[in-house]
TORTOR-35669 format. One line per 8 residues: for each residue x, y, z of C-alpha. Coordinates in Angstrom, 1 decimal. Last residue first. Example, Ala and Ser with C-alpha at 12.3 -4.5 7.8 and 13.67 -1.06 7.14 Angstrom:
2
13.7:-1.1:7.1  12.3:-4.5:7.8 $
! end
This chain:
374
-38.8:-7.1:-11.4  -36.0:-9.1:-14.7  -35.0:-5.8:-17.3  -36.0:-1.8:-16.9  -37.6:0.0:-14.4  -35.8:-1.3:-11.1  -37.5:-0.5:-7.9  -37.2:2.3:-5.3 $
-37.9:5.4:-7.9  -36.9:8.7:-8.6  -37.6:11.0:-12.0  -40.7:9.0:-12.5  -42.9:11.7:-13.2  -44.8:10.3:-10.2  -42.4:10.0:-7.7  -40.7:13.4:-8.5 $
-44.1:15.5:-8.3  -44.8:12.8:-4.7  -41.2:14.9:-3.3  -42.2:18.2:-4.3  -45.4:17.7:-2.3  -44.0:16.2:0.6  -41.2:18.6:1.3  -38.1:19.3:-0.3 $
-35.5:21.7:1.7  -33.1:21.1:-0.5  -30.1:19.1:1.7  -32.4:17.5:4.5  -35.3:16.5:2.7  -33.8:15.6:-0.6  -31.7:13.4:1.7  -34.2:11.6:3.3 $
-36.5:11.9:0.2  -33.9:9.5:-1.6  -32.4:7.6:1.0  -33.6:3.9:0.2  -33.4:4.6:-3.6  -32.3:1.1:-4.3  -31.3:-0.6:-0.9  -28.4:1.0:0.4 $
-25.4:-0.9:1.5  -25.3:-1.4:5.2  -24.6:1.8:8.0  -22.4:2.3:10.8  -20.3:0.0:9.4  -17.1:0.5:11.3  -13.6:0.3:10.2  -10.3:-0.8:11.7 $
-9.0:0.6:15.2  -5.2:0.6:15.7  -4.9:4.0:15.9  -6.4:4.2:12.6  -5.9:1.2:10.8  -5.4:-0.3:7.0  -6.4:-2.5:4.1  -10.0:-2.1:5.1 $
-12.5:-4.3:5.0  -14.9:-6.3:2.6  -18.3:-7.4:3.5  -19.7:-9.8:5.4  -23.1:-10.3:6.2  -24.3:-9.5:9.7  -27.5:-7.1:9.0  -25.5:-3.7:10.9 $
-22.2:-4.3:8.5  -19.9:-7.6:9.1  -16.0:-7.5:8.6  -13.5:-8.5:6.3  -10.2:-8.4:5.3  -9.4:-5.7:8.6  -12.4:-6.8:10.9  -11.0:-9.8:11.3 $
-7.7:-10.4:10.0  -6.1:-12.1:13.2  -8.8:-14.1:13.6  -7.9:-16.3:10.7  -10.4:-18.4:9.5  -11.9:-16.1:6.7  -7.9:-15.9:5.5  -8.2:-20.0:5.2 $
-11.6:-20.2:3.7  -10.6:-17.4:1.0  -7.4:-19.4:0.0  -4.2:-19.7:1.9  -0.7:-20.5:0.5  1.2:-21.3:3.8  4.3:-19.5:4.4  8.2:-19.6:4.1 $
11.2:-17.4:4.7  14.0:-19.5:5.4  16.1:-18.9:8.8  15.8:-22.8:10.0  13.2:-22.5:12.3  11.1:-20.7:9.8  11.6:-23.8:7.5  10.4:-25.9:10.5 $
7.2:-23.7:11.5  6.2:-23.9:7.4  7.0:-27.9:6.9  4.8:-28.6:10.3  2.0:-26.5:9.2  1.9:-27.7:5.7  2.3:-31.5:6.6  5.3:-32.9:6.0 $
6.9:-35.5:3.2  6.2:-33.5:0.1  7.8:-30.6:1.9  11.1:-32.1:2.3  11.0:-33.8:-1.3  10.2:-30.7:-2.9  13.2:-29.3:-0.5  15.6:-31.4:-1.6 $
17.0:-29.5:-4.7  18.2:-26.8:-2.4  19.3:-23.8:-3.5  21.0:-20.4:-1.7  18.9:-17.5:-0.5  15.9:-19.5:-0.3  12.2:-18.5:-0.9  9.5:-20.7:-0.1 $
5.5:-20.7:-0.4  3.4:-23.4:0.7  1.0:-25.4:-0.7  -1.7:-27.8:0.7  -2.4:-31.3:-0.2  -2.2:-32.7:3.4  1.3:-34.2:2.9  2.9:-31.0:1.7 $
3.1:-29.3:-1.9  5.9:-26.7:-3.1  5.3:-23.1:-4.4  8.5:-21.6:-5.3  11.7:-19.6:-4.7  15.4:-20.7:-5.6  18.5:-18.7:-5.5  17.0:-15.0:-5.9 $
18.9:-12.8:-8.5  15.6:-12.9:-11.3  12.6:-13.9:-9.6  10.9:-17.5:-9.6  7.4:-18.2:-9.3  6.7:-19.0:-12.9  8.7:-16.1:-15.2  5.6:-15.2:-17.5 $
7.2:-12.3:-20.3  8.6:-9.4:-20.5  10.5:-9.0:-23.0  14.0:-6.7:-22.6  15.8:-6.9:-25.8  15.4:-2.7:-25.5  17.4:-2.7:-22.5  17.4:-0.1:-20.4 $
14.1:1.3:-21.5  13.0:-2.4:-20.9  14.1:-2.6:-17.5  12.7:0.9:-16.8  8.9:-1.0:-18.0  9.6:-3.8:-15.9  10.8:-1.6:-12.3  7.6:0.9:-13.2 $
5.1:-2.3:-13.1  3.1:-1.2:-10.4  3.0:2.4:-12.5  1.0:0.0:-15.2  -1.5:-0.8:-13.2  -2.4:3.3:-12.6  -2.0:4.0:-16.1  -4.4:1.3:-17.7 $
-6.8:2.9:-14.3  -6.5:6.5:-15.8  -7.4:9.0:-13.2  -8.3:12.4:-14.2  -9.0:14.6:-11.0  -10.7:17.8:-11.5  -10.2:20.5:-9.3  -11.8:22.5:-6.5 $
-11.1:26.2:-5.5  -11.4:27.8:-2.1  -7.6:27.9:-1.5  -7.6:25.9:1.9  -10.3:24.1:1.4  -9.7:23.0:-2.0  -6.5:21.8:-0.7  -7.9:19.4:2.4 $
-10.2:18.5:-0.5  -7.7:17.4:-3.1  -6.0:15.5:-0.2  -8.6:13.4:0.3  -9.1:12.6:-3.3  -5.6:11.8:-4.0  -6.0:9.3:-1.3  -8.9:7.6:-2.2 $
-7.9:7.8:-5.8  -4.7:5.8:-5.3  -6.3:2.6:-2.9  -9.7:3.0:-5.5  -6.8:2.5:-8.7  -5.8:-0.1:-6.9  -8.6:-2.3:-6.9  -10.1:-1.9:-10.3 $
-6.6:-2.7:-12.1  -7.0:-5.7:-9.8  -10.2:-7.0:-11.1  -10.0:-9.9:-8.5  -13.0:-12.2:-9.0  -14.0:-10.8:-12.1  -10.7:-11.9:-13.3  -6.7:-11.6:-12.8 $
-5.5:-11.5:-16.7  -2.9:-14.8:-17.3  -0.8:-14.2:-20.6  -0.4:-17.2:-22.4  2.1:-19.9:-21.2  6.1:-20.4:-22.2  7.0:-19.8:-18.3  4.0:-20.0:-16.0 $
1.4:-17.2:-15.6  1.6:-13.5:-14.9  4.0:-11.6:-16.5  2.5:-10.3:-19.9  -0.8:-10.2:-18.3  0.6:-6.9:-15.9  1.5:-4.7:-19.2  -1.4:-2.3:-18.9 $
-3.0:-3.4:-22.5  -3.6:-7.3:-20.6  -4.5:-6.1:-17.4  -6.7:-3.3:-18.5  -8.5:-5.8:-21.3  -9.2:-8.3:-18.1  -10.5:-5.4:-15.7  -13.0:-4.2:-17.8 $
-12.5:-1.7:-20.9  -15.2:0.1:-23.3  -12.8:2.8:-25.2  -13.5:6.1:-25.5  -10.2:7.6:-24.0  -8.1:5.8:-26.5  -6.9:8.5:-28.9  -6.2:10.3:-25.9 $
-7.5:12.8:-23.2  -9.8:11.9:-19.9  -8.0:8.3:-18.9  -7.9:5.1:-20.2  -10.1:2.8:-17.9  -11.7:5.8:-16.1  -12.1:7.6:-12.8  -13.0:10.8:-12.6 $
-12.6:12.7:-9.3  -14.7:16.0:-9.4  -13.5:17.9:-6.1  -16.1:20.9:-6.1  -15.0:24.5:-4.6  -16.2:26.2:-7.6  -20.1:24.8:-6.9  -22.7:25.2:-9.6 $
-20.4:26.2:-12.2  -18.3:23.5:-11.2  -20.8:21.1:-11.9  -20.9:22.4:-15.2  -17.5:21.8:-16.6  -16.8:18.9:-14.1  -20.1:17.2:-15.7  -23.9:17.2:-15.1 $
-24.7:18.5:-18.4  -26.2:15.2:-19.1  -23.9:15.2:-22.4  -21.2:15.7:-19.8  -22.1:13.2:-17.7  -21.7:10.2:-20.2  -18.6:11.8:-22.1  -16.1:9.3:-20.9 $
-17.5:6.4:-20.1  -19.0:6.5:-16.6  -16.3:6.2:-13.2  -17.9:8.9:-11.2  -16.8:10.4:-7.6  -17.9:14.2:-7.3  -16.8:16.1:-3.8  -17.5:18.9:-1.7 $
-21.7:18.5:-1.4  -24.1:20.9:-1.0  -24.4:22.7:-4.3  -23.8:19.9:-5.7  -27.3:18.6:-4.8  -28.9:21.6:-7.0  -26.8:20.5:-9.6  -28.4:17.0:-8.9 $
-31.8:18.2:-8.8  -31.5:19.8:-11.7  -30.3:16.6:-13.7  -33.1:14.7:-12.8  -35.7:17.4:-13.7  -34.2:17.3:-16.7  -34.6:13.4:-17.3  -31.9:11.8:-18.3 $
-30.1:11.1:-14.9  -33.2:9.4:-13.0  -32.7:9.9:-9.7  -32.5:7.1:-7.1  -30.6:8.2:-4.0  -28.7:5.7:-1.6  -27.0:7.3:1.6  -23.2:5.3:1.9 $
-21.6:3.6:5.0  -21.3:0.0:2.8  -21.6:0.5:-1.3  -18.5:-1.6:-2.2  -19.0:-5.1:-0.4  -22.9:-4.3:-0.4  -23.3:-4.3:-4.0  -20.6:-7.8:-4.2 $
-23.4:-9.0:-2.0  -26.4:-8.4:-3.8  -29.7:-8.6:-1.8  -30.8:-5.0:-2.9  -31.7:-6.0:-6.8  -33.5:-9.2:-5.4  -36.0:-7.2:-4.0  -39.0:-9.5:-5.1 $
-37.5:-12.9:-5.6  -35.5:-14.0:-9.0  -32.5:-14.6:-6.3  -28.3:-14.1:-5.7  -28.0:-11.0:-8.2  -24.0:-10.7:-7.8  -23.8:-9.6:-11.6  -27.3:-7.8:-10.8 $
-26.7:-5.5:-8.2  -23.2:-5.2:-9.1  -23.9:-3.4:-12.5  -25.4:-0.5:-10.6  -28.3:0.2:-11.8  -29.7:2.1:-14.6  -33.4:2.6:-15.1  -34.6:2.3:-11.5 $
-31.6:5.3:-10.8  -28.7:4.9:-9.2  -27.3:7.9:-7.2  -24.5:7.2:-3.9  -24.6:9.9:-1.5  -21.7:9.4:0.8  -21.3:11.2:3.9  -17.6:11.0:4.4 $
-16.4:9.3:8.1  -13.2:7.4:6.9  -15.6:4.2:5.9  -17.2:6.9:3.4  -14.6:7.8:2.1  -13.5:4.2:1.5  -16.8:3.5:-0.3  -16.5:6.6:-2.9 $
-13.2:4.4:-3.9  -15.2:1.9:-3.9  -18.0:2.8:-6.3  -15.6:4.3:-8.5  -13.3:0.9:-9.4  -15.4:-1.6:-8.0  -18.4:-1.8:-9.8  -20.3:1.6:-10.2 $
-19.2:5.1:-9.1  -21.8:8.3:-9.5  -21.1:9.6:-5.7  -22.0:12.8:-4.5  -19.5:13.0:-1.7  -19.7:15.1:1.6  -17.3:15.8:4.0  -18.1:17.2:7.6 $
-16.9:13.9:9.0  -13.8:12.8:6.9  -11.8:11.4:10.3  -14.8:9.6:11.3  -18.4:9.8:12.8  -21.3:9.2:10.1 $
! end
């Protein structure tokens, strides 16, 4: 991989969103990524975005491929000793750890920060989780609904007088951030640990994260303790008028006026979305169309920066930023399950043919699942 993070290397346990793409942004900057599944636990995404019954159906998901682009797949079978050594043996080589498990999951594997870092003092171990490492909470189960709801974010989402709104499997947003804040924390970790010769661990808490967007809401409410929050519709406390208003050809667009003006349903109702958008900006008023995935697909502008196609042509998601004006590269798709395996047992241990058929048949790696619908 060529990039700013070349010469970085990232043993990667994330799953879903939250640690598998943070580990995926690393690996767009340049890291090598070494993702490890196992036939008898895979990544949730394969299947929640299974698109077949056919044979292979667990490498044909394309939620998998949005956050698993630019990484080395490696099947190793966690439980099993010999699973587990070859992984501290693999830390050896690597400078960071990305995982987003329950809390504990690792650790009773002996394959956590504790041990890891035995193995390897220099070792970034970023771990990601819904509540964080300490507290009364830190074993809960969470996705991205219960994490909206307990981070405060459900609680003003929606329209005025409705229940809380939580953004879905289609958005997760607690899962999306928290990757934009560990990516970066992350980086910097290393740039430190190589300087001083000693890793850490990072304990991300993705309740935490979601709630810091809300820092303005919460200091409200330490300000004043009658302070609810609660679903506000589109409008925003000190602004005249803002909204969503529909045009002629059934699509919205979004307004915001420094001073009211009760006609502008009316004005919007009677133009097409295009026209009533390039006349409001005429007139000083901030305004835009309300685009859905079709719309932003459309737009050439965004190409290559919302999404972009890896080396097989399917689209997958991009980057929310640019390096000198260059967006990312797939130099590489998603990894079909265990598609690197004696690749990178090769190259980082020294493996060779034999040790490699031991693994094979004990079972410890693998190309297909073990467990549920083959």
């Amino acid at each position: 991989m060529s990039g700013p993070l070349s010469g970085v290397r990232v043993l990667d346990f994330g799953l879903l969103t939250a640690g598998a793409n943070t580990s995926a942004m690393l690996a767009d900057l340049g890291a090598d990524v070494i993702k490890i599944e196992s036939g008898a636990y895979l990544d949730p995404f394969r299947v929640v975005g299974k698109m077949d019954n056919d044979d292979g159906w667990w490498n044909r998901s394309p939620p998998f491929r949005f956050t698993n682009r630019n990484k080395r797949g490696l099947a190793l079978n966690l439980k099993d000793p010999e699973g587990q050594r070859v992984i501290r043996e693999l830390a050896r080589h690597c400078d960071v750890v990305v995982e987003n498990f329950r809390r504990g999951v690792l650790d009773r594997a002996s394959l956590g920060y504790a041990a890891l870092k035995e193995c390897n003092p220099r070792l970034v171990f970023a771990a990601i989780s819904s509540q964080g490492d300490t507290g009364p909470e830190r074993m809960n189960v969470s996705f991205g609904s219960t994490l909206d709801a307990t981070s405060g974010i459900a609680s003003i989402t929606g329209y005025d007088r409705e229940e809380p709104r939580i953004s879905g499997m289609d958005v997760n947003y607690p899962d999306q951030i928290v990757s934009l804040f560990a990516t970066g924390i992350v980086i910097t970790a290393v740039m430190e640990a190589r300087r001083s010769g000693r890793g850490c661990f990072l304990d991300f808490s993705q309740r935490e994260v979601a709630s810091f967007t809300l820092g303005e809401e919460i200091l409200a409410a330490a300000a004043d303790p009658a302070h609810r929050l609660v679903p506000r519709d589109n409008g925003e406390a000190g602004v005249a008028q803002q909204d969503a208003y529909r045009c002629a050809d059934r699509r919205w667009v979004a307004v915001t006026l420094e001073s009211a003006d009760p006609s502008l349903a009316a004005f919007c109702a009677g133009r097409d979305s295009g026209t009533a958008v390039a006349d409001l900006i005429a007139r000083g008023i901030a305004a835009a169309p309300c685009n859905d995935g079709t719309d932003l697909l459309a737009d050439g502008a965004l190409a290559g920066a919302t999404l972009v196609r890896d080396e097989k042509g399917a689209l997958v998601k991009g980057l929310p930023y640019r390096l000198d004006g260059r967006g990312i590269t797939i130099e590489r798709a998603a990894p079909e399950l265990g598609q690197h395996t004696d690749e990178v047992l090769r190259e980082l241990l020294g493996y060779g043919d034999a040790e490699l058929a031991k693994l094979k048949e004990s079972g410890v790696t693998s190309t297909t699942p073990t467990i549920g619908e083959v």
